[in-house]
Phi, psi and omega in degrees: 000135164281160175294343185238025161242137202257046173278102159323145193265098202263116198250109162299077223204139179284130185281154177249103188286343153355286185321294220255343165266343179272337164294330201267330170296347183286317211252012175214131187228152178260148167216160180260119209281007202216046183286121196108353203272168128253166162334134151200137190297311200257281168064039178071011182091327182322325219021019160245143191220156182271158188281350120345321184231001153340294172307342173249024155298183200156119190247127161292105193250151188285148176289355186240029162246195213269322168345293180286285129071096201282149146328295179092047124354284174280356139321306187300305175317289160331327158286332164293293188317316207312295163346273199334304175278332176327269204308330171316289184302322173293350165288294173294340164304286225261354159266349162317143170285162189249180113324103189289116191267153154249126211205129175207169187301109167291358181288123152348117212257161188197117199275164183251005183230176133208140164235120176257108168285101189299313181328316196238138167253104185214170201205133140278109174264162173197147203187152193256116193254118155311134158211125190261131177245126187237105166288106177261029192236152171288025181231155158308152125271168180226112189267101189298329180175133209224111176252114160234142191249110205276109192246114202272085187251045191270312161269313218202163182238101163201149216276141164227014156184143146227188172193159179203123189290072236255337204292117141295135224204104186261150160245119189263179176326157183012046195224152168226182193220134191254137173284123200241162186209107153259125172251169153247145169206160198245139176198179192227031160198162198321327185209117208251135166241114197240154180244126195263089179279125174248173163199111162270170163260155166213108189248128218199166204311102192053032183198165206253146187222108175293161178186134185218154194213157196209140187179135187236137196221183221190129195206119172272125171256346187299159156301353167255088201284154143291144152324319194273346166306310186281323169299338166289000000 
């Protein structure tokens, strides 16, 4: 080459970029700006939202889902209550207590036995006295126990027999049972007119119930009955 030509001197050589990418990594960094976020489908595409505003999201629901779909929420309910006093009520119809009846034959009674004692003139009779017990409650009863007391009231009121009846005696619902009484009873005159006291126990859901019945009857000792005793 001469000294006096002045063609710049063009070397072909690659520039070296290496240099110049490791500076630009150098001079720039990533942060994550939504650090902190949850999931959101739409939200502008981001699909993120920061959890701050979670709560104020509003989920779009299709008009063909089962969700909106009424329940019927207040049938059920109304159908609950409605059950409820149904059975309610039917539990006080059918556990209220009811009345127990005791009920017996006013007709002469014609005893099957007599003893007479001549020393004393006095007559022992002894004769089977019927009682009807009438259950009206919608439960079994139970009769524990049955007492009658024979009261003598043509002169004077005084006892002249009693007996009492220990035989457990169920009655079942709306029914009745009959109680049988063999008694004795001692008196000093031909034609005895008595006043009859009965009383039973009665036992029926958990608890005990007395029930009593009074009734005067006519009890023949002569050898001569009337006809009409046995027609009653």
């Amino acid at each position: 080459m001469e000294m006096g030509d002045k063609t710049p001197i063009v070397r072909n050589e690659q520039p070296n970029t290496s240099d110049a990418i490791i500076e630009a990594d150098q001079s720039f960094y990533y942060e994550e700006f939504m650090e902190g976020s949850v999931p959101c489908p739409s939200c502008d595409g981001a699909g993120r939202i920061p959890k701050e505003q979670e709560k104020q999201l509003v989920a779009l629901i299709p008009l063909t889902d089962k969700r909106l779909k009424p329940r019927r929420t207040t049938l059920w309910v109304l159908s609950a209550v409605s059950a409820s006093l149904l059975t309610w009520a039917l539990c006080i119809f059918f556990l209220i207590p009811r009345s127990i009846v005791v009920s017996s034959d006013d007709s002469s009674i014609v005893p099957y036995a007599a003893y007479v004692n001549e020393s004393q003139p006095t007559v022992k009779l002894s004769f089977l006295k019927y009682l009807n017990v009438t259950n009206f409650n919608f439960v079994t009863i139970s009769v524990v126990n049955a007492s009658m007391v024979s009261i003598y009231i043509l002169d004077s009121r005084r006892v002249v027999g009693q007996t009492t009846n220990l035989t457990h005696v169920i009655v079942p619902l709306r029914s009745t049972r009959t109680i049988v009484f063999n008694t004795t009873i001692t008196f000093d005159s031909e034609l005895l007119v008595y006043e009859v006291l009965v009383t039973i126990t009665s036992n029926y859901l958990g608890h005990s119930e007395q029930t009593s019945v009074s009734n005067n009857q006519q009890l023949y000792c002569s050898n001569q009955i009337p006809d009409d005793i046995y027609a009653k």
